[in-house]
N, C-alpha and C positions, 0 to 999 in steps of 0.2 A: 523472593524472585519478583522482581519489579516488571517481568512480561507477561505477568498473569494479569496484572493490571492495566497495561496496555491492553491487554484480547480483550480484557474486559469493556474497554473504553471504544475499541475496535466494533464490538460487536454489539454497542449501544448505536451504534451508526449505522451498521448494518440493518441493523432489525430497524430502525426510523425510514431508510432510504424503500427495505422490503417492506415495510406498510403504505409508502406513498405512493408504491407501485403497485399495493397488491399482490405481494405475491404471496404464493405458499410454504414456499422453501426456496434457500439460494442454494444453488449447486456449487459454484464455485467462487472464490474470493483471491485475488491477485491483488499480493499487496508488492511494493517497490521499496525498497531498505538501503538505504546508506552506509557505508562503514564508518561515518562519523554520529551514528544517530543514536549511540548510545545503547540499542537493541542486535541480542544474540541472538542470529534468528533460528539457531537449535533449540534455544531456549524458548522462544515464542513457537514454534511446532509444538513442543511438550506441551506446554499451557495450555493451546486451543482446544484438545476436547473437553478438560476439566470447565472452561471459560465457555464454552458453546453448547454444552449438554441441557438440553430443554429449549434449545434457542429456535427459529428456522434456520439456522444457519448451524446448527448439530449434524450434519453428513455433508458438511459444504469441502471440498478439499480443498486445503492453502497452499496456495503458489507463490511462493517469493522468491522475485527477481531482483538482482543485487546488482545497485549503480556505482559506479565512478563518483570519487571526489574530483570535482575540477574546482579550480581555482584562478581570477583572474589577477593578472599582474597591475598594479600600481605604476609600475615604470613603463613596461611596453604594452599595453592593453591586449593582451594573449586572452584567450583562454585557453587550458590544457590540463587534460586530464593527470591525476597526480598521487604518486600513494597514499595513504591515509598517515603515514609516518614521518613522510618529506613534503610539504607544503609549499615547494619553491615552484615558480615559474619553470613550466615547462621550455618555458621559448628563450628566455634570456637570463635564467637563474636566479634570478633576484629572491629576495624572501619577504618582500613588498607586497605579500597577494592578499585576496579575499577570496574564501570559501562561497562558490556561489552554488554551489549542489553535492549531495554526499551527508548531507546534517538530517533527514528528513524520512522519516516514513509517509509514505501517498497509498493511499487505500485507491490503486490503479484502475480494477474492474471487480465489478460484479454479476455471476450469472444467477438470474431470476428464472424462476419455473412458476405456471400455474399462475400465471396474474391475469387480470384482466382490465381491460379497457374499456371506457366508457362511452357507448356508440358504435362499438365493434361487433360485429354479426358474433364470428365465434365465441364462445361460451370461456373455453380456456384457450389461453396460447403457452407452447410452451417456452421457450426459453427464452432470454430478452439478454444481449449483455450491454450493462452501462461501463460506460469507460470516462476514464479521465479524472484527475483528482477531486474528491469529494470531501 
């Protein structure tokens, strides 16, 4: 099962991003999954407590939100979103296109507990969520 490897690879990034923040534990982790990326994301839920037990990130719950293939057109410069089984141009049918999103796991956000900042009155803060791909 090749998505135990992924969590694992997942949550080496995890735990780098939670130490440059300081934190204690992440609560929560949203990741963004393709239907062309290769990853079952049944499969990746199973894996993650085997892959996150002793980690900070051992009680973090996994949200995965699942994107659109789009593809743009060669002929008519569309983009439009497109099964992952029919590759054609939404707009004008063609079979001319490039996959320009849908191939890709994005480690979306993550929520931080318990970190601290340096120069800040308070002691702990608790939560912090980072966004955006990392």
């Amino acid at each position: 099962m090749h998505e135990l490897s992924v969590c694992n690879a997942l949550l080496t990034q995890v735990e780098r991003i939670a130490k440059e923040h300081n934190a204690r534990r992440v609560t929560r982790i949203v990741l963004r999954i393709g239907p062309l990326s290769g990853i079952e994301p049944g499969l990746l839920r199973r894996a993650y407590p085997l892959a996150a037990a002793g980690t900070v990130a051992a009680k973090a719950e996994l949200a995965i939100e699942h994107t659109d293939v789009v593809v743009r057109c060669s002929t008519c410069g569309s983009e439009t979103a497109v099964p992952a089984n029919r590759l054609l141009c939404g707009q004008c049918g063609d079979f001319r296109t490039r996959v320009i999103s849908g191939e890709d796991m994005i480690l979306q956000t993550l929520e931080l507990e318990n970190f601290h900042v340096p120069g800040n009155t308070d002691a702990d803060q608790e939560h912090r969520g980072l966004h955006g791909p990392m």
